[in-house]
C-alpha positions in Angstrom: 58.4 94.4 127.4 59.7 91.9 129.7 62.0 89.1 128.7 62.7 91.6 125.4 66.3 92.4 125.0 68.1 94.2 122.4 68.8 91.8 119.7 65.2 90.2 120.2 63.6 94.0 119.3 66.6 94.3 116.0 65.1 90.7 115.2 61.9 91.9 115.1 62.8 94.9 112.7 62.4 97.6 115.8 65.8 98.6 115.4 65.8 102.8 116.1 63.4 102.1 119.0 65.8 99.3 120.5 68.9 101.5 120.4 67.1 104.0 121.9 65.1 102.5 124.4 65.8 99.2 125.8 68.9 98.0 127.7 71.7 95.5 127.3 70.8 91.7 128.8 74.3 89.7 129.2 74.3 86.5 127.4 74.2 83.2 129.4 77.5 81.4 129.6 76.8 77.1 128.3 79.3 76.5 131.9 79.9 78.5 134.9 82.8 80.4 135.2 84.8 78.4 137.9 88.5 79.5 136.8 89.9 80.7 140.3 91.6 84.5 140.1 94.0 83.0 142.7 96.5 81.9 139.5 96.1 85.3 138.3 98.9 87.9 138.0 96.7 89.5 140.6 96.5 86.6 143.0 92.8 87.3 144.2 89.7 88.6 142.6 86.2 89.2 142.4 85.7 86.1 140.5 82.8 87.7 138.5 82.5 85.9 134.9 84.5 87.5 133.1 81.7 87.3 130.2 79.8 89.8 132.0 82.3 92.2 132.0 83.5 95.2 129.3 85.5 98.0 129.6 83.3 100.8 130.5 86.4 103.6 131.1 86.7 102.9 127.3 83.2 102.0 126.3 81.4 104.8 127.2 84.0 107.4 126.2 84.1 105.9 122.5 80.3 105.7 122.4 80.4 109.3 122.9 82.8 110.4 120.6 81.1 108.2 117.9 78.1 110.0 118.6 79.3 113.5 119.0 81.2 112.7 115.4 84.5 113.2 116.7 86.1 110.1 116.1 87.4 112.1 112.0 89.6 114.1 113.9 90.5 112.5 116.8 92.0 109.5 114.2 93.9 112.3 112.6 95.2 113.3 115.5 96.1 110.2 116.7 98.2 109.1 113.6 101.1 111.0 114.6 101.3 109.4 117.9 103.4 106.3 117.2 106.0 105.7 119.8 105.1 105.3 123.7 107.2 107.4 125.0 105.7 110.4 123.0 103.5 113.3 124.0 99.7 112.9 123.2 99.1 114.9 120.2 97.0 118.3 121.1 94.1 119.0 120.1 92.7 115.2 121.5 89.3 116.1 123.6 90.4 116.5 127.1 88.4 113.0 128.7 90.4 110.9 126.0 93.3 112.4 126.6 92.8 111.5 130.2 92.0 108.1 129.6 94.9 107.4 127.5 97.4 108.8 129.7 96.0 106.4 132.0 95.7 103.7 130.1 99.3 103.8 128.2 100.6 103.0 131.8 102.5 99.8 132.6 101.6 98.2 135.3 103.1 97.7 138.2 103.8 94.5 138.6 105.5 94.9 134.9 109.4 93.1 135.3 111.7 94.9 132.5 114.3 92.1 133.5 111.7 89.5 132.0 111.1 92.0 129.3 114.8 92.3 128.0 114.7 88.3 128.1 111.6 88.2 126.0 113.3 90.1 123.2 116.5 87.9 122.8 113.7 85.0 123.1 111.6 86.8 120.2 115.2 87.3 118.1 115.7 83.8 118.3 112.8 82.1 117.6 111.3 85.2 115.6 110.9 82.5 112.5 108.6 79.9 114.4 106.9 82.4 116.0 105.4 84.9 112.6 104.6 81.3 110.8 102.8 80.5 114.3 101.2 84.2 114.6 100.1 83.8 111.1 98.9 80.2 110.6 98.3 78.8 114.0 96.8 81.9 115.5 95.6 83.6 112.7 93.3 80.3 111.2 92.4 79.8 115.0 90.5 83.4 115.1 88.4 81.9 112.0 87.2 79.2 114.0 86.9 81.0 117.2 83.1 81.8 116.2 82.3 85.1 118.6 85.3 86.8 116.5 85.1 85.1 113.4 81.3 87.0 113.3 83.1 90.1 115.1 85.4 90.2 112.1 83.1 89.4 109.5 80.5 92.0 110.3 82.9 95.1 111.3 84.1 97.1 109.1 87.5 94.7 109.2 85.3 92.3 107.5 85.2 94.5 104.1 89.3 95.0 103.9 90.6 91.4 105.0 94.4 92.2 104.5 93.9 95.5 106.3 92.7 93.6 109.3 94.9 91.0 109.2 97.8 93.6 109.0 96.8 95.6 111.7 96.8 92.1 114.2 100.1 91.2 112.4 101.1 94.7 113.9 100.1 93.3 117.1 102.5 89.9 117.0 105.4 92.2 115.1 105.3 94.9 117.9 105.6 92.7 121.1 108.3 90.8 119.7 110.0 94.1 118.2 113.5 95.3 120.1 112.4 97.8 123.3 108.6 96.4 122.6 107.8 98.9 125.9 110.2 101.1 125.9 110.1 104.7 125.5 111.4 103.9 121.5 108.9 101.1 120.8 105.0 100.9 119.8 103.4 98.0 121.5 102.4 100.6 124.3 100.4 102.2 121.4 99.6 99.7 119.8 97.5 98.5 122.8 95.7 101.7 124.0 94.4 101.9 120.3 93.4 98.4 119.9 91.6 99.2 123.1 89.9 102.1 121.5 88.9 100.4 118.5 87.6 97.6 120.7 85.2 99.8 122.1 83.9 101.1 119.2 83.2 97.9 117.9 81.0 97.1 121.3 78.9 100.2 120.1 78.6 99.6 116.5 77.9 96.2 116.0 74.7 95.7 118.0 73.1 98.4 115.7 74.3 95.7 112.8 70.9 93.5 111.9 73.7 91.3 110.3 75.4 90.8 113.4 72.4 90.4 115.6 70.8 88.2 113.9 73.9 85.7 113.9 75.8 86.6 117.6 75.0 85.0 120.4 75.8 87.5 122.7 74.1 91.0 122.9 77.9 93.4 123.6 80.8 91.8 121.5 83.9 91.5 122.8 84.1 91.0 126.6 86.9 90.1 128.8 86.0 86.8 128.4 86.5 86.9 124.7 89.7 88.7 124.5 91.2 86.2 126.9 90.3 83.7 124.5 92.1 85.9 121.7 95.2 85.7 123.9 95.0 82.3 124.4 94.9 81.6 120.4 98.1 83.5 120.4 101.0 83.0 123.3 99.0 79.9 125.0 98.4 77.9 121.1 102.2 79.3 120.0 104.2 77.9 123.2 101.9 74.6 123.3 103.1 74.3 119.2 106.7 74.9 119.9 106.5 72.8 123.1 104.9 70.1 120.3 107.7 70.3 117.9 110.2 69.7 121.0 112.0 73.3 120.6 114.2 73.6 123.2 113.4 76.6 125.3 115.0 77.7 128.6 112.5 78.0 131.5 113.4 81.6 131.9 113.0 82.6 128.0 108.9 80.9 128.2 108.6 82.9 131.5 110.1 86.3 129.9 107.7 85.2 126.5 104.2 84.7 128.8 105.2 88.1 130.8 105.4 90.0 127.9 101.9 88.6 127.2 100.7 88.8 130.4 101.5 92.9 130.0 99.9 93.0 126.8 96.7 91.4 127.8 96.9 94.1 130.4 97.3 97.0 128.3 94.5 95.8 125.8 92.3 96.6 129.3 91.9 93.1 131.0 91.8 93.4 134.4 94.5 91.6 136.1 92.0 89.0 137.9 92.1 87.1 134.5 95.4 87.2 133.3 97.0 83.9 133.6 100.1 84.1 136.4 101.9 80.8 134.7 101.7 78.4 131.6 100.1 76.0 133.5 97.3 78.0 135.1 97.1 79.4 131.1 96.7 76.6 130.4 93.9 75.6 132.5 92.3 79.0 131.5 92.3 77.9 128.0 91.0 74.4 128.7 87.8 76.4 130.1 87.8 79.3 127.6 89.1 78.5 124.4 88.9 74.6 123.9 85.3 74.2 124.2 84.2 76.7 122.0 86.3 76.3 118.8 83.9 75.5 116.0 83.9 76.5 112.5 80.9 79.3 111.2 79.9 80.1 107.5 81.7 83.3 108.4 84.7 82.2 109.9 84.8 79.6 106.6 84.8 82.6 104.6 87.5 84.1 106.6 89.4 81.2 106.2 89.3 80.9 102.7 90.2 84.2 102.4 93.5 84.1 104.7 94.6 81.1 102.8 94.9 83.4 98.8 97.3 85.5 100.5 100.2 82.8 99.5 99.8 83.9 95.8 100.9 87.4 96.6 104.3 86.1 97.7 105.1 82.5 96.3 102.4 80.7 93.7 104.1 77.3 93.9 105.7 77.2 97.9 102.6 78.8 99.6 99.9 77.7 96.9 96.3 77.3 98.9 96.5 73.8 98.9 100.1 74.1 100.5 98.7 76.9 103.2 95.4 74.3 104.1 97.6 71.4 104.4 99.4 73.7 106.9 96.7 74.6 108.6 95.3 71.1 109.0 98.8 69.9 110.2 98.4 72.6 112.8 94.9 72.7 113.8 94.1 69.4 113.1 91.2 67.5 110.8 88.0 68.5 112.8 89.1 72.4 112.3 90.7 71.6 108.4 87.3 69.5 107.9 85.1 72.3 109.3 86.3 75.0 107.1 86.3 73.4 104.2 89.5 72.9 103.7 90.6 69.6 101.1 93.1 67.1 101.9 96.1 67.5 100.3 97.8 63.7 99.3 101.1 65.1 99.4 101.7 68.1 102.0 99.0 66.3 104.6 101.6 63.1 104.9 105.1 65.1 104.4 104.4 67.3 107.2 103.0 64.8 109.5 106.2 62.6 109.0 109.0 65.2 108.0 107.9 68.2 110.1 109.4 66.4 113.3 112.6 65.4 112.0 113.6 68.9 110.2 112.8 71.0 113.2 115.1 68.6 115.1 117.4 69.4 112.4 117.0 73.0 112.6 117.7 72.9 116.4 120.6 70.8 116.5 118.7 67.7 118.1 119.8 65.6 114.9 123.2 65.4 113.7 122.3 65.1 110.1 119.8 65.7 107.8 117.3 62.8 107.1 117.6 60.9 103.5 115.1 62.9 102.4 116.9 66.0 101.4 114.4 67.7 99.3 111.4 67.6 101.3 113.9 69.1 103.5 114.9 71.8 101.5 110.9 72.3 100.6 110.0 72.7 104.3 112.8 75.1 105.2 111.7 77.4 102.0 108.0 77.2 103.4 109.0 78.1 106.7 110.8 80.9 105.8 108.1 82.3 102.8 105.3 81.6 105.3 107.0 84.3 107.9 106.6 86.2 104.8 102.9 86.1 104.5 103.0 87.1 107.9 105.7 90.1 107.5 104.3 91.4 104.3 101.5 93.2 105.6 104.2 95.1 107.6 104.9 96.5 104.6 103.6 99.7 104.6 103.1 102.0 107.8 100.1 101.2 109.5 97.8 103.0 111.2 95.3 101.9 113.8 92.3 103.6 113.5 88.4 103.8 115.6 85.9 102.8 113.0 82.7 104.6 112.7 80.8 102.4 110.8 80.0 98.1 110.8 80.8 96.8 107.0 78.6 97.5 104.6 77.0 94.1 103.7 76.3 95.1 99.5 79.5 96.0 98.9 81.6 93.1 97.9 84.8 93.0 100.1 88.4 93.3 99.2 
């Protein structure tokens, strides 16, 4: 059985036996890893590619509880714990509740000074930044393809809005007042999205959907969660740095060190997390920019993301509005790759109005240009677009450790 790994032997229709008997082979990566961990927050590092690596503390504790059929009352359990600064809920089996106590720690290099900042920077720019989370991020994941398939073939691929609320959760709860505090959730927030993560490691390669598409044998490595990140604070700060928002050096150092923590929390290990915006961006330029391609999945994704306008505003975030957006942000190859039609009217008034009314909005330009009604138009988009973004805040949400991929023949919501 040489040479055969697990996806060859689900190919091949041997699925109990593979999951049984034969082992995990790392995928290949198209380039070496060469970014150094010297511009980590760590400052040195193994320098192992960080495709290679997982989370076994997490991995191998989920697997079990999947197994053992714990995972029922262990999301019960876990539903009432909301705020970090709250007791674990009893009744959690004693090796989670280990792990988690662990894991909900800060670490040590965390600065609250830099964290205070980052929450009058998220205050003040809180607008930019849910159209950003939402549009700029959010459309980025659909073209990210590892994730896109991730997405599609978990069981956060049947329930679209239910996904995409839970990562809205995500962008809402590190930009939230006392984000790590004793009061806030982000601390929670992460340790279960770390959970969940894990599951999803041990699910989807017994997926024949999944296998047969994925490149990789064990979804989401370090590697790919750094390239998450880097579709969120890395693409949102090169966007507002784009659009010339002025930002004080010490608010975009407070904003990446919030990040920087999260990415920890999520179970990174510190060798890969960025210790600037310019070794980020390197990072990205490595991790993120080579990859981005669009995926019958992450098309279908994408479609998707763009209805949710109708459920707030049928004529300011119509679909056509929402993919003009989208190619304004991510550009034609991306807009082109998904699918997504050219809009003769949105496609030219953001690419020649969008500059002039953010330097409105900012104070960069005394006056409003002649053109006061596209004006008007793209302040009442940025503001209903937040709202995509904050309406699936809506109701309390509750993240939770699937048990199960999606099922493929039921139609999804």
């Amino acid at each position: 059985m040489d040479g055969l790994n697990r996806r060859d032997a689900l190919k091949a229709g041997g699925i109990l036996g593979a999951l049984g008997a034969l082992g995990v082979v790392a995928p290949a990566r198209a380039q070496p890893w060469t970014w150094s961990p010297e511009g980590s927050v760590a400052g040195s590092g193994s320098g192992a590619d960080p495709m290679t690596v997982w989370d076994p503390e997490a991995d191998d504790l989920v697997a079990g509880l999947i197994d053992r059929g714990e995972v029922p009352q262990v999301n019960e359990l876990l539903r009432t714990w909301t705020k970090n600064g709250q007791a674990l809920p009893a009744g959690l089996p004693s090796e989670l509740r280990d792990f988690m106590e662990y894991a909900r720690r800060l670490p040590h290099w965390t600065d609250q000074a830099k964290l205070n900042t980052a929450i009058e920077f998220n205050k003040k720019r809180g607008l930019y930044l849910g159209v950003l989370y939402g549009f700029a991020s959010g459309m980025m994941s659909t073209v990210i393809p590892k994730e896109a398939r991730a997405v599609y073939y978990s069981k956060g691929g049947h329930d679209l809005e239910d996904r995409i609320s839970k990562t809205a959760k995500l962008g809402y709860d590190i930009g939230s007042a006392n984000a790590y505090g004793a009061d806030g959730e982000m601390i929670v927030t992460c340790v279960k999205t770390r959970l969940v993560h894990a599951a999803v490691r041990h699910l989807l390669p017994q997926s024949p959907h999944w296998v047969h598409s994925a490149e990789e044998d064990i979804p989401i490595s370090q590697n790919d969660i750094m390239v998450t990140w880097h579709s969120l604070p890395t693409t949102v700060m090169k966007h507002l740095t784009s659009w010339q928002v002025p930002i004080p050096a010490h608010e975009s150092d407070a904003f990446l060190h919030s990040w920087q923590v999260a990415a920890h929390m999520l179970g990174v290990r510190d060798e890969y997390i960025p210790n600037s915006w310019a070794a980020a961006n390197s990072q990205a330029a490595q991790v993120l920019d080579p990859i981005i391609a669009a995926t019958p999945e992450g098309a279908k994704l994408a479609d998707r993301l763009l209805s949710l306008g109708a459920n707030i505003d049928l004529s300011v975030l119509s679909k056509p509005v929402l993919g003009a957006f989208t190619r304004f942000l991510l550009g034609d190859t991306i807009a082109d790759g998904l699918a997504i039609p050219r809009e003769p009217v949105w496609d030219p008034l953001l690419r020649f109005s969008w500059g002039p009314f953010i330097a409105v909005r900012e104070g960069i330009l005394g006056a409003v240009p002649p053109m006061a009604d596209p004006y008007w138009l793209l302040d009442e988009f940025l503001r209903k677009a937040a709202l995509i973004y904050l309406a699936e805040l809506r109701m309390p949400i509750s993240i939770e450790i699937p048990t199960m991929n999606r099922d493929m023949s039921v139609p999804p919501r």
